[in-house]
Each structure stands twice: as C-alpha cells, then as structure tokens.
N, CA, C and O of each residue as an XYZ file, in Angstrom:
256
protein
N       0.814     -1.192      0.000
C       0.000      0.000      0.000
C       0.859      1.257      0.000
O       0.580      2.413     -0.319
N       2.104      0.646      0.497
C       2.402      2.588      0.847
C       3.247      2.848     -0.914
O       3.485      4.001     -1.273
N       3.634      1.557     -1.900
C       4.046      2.060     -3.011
C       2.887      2.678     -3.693
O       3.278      3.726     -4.205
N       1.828      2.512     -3.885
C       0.587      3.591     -3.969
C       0.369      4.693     -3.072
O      -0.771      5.147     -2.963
N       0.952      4.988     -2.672
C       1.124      6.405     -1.569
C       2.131      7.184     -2.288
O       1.928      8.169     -2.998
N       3.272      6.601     -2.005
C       4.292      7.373     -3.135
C       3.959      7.926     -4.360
O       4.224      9.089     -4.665
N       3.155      6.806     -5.363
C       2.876      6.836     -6.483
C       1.703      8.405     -6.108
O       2.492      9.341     -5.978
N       0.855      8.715     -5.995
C      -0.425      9.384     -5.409
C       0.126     10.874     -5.147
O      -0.161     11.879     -5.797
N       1.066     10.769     -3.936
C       1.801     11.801     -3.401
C       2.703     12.531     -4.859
O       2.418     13.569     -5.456
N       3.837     11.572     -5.127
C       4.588     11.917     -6.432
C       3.856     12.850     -7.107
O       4.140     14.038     -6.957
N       2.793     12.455     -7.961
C       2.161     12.798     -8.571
C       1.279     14.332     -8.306
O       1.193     15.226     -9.148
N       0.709     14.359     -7.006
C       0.296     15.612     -6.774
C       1.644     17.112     -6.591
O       1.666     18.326     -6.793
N       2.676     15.936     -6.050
C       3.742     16.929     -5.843
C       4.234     17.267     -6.535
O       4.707     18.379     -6.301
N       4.583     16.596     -8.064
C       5.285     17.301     -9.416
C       4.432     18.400     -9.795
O       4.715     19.562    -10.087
N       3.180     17.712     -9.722
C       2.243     18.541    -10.262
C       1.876     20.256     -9.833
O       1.634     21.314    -10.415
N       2.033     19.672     -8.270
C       1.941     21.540     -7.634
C       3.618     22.214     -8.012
O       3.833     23.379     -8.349
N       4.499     21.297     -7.869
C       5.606     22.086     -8.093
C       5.878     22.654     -9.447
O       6.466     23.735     -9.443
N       5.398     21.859    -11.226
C       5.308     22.572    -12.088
C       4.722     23.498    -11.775
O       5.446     24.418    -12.158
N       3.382     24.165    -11.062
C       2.998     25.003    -11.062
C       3.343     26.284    -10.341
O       2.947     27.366    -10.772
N       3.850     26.209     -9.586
C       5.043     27.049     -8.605
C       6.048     27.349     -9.196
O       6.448     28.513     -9.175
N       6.775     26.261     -9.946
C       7.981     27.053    -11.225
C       7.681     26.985    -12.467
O       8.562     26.593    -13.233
N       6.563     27.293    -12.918
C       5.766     28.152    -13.583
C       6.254     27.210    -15.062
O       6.251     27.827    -16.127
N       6.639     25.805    -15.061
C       7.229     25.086    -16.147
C       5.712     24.512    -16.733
O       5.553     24.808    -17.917
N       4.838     23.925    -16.265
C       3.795     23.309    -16.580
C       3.522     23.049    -18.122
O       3.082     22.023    -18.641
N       4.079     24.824    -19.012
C       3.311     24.541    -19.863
C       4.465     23.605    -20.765
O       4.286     22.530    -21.338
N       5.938     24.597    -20.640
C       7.189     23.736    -20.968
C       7.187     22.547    -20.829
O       7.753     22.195    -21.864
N       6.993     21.803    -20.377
C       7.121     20.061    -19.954
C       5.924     19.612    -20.164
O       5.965     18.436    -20.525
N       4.447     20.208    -20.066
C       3.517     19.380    -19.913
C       3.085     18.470    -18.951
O       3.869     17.525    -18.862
N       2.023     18.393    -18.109
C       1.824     18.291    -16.841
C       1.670     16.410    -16.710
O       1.351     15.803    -15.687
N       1.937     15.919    -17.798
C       1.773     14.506    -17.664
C       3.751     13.948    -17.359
O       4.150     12.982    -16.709
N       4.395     14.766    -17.948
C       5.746     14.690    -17.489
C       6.019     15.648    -15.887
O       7.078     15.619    -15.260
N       5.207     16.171    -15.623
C       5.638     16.509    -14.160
C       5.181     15.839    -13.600
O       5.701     15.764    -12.487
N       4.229     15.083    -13.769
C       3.070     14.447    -12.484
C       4.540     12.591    -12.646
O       4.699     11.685    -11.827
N       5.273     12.823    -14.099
C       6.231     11.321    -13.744
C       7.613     11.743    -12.965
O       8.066     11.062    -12.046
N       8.156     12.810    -13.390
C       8.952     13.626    -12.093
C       8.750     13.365    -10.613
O       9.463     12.966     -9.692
N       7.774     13.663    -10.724
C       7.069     13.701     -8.990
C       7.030     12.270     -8.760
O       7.568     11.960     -7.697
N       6.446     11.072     -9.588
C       6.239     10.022     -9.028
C       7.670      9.352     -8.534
O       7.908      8.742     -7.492
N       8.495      9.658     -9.585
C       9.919      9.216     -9.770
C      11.259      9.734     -8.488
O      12.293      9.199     -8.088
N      10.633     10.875     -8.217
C      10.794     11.994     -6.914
C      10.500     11.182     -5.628
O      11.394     11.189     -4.782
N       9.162     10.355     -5.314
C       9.031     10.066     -4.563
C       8.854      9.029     -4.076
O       8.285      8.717     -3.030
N       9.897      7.799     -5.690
C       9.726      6.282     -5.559
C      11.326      6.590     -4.776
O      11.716      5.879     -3.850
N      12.055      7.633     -5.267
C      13.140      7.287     -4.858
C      13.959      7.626     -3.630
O      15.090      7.233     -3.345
N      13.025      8.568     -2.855
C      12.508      9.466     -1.587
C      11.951      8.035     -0.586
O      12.455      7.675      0.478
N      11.200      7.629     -1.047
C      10.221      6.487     -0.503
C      11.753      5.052     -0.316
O      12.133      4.378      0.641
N      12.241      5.162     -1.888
C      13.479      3.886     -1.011
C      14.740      4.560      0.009
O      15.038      4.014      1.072
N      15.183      5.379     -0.311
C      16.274      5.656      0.379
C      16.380      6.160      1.958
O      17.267      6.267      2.805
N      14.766      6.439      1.842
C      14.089      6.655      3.125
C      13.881      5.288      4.328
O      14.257      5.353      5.499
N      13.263      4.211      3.748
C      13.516      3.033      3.893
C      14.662      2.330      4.008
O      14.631      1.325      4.718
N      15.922      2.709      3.332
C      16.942      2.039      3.479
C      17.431      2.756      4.468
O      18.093      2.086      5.260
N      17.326      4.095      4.755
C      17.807      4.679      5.963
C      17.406      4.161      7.546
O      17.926      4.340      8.647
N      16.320      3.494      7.109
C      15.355      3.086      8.226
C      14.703      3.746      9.150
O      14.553      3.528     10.353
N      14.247      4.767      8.298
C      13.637      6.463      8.414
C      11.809      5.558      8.527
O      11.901      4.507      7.892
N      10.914      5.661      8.896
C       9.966      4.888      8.889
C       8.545      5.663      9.514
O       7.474      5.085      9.699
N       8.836      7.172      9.796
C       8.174      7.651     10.388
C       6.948      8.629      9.674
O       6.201      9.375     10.308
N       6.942      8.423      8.167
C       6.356      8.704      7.306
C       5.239      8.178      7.210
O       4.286      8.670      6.606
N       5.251      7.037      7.848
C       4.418      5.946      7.291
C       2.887      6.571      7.759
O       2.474      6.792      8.897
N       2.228      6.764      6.472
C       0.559      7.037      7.365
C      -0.503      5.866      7.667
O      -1.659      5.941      8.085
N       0.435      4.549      7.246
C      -0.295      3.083      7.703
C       0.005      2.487      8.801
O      -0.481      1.374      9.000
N       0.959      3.140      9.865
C       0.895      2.858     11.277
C      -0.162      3.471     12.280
O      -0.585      4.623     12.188
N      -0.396      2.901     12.886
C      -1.595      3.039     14.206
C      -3.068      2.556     13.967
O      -3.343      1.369     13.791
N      -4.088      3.671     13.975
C      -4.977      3.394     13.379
C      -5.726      3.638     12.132
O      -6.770      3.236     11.618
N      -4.741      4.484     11.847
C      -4.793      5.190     10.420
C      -4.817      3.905      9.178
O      -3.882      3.106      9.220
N      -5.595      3.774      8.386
C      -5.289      2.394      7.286
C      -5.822      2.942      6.085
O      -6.395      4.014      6.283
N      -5.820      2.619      5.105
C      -6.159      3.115      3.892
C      -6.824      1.621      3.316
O      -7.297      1.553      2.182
C-alpha cells in the first residue's frame, strides 16, 4: 500500500511544483506528475533504506 502512496503523493507533488515554477506549460503536466512520481519512488526507497519509517501514514490506526 504505501508504493501507492508514493505513487499518489509523487504525482500531486510534481504537479503543484510545475505550477510554482511556472514550467507546466514547458514540460507538460503529464511529465511533471512522472517527475514527482519518480521523486518520490526514490525518496520512498532511500528513506527506507535509511530506516527512516516515520512517514508511514499506515501505522496506528490510520489504514487506507
């Protein structure tokens, strides 16, 4: 579940950030929204390999 979190997140986050650096129209918003996913597959492992784990919004009672 949480590689669909990444994927989800990525995606909103390229997306607001083309729009903040004003690239959106330059790149086209289907290449920012893969930026972002790509942003935050690789955020999501190195985070994990750090054994950083506190991200997680599927601990407690929180579940998706």
């Amino acid at each position: 579940m949480n590689f669909i979190l990444w994927l989800l997140f990525g995606a909103l986050v390229g997306w607001l950030a083309s729009l903040v650096m004003r690239t959106d129209a330059q790149q086209g918003a289907l290449l920012n929204i893969v930026v972002g996913i790509a942003g935050a597959f690789i955020g999501g492992l190195v985070f994990g390999m750090l054994g950083i784990d506190s991200a997680n919004i599927n601990n407690g009672d929180f579940s998706l």
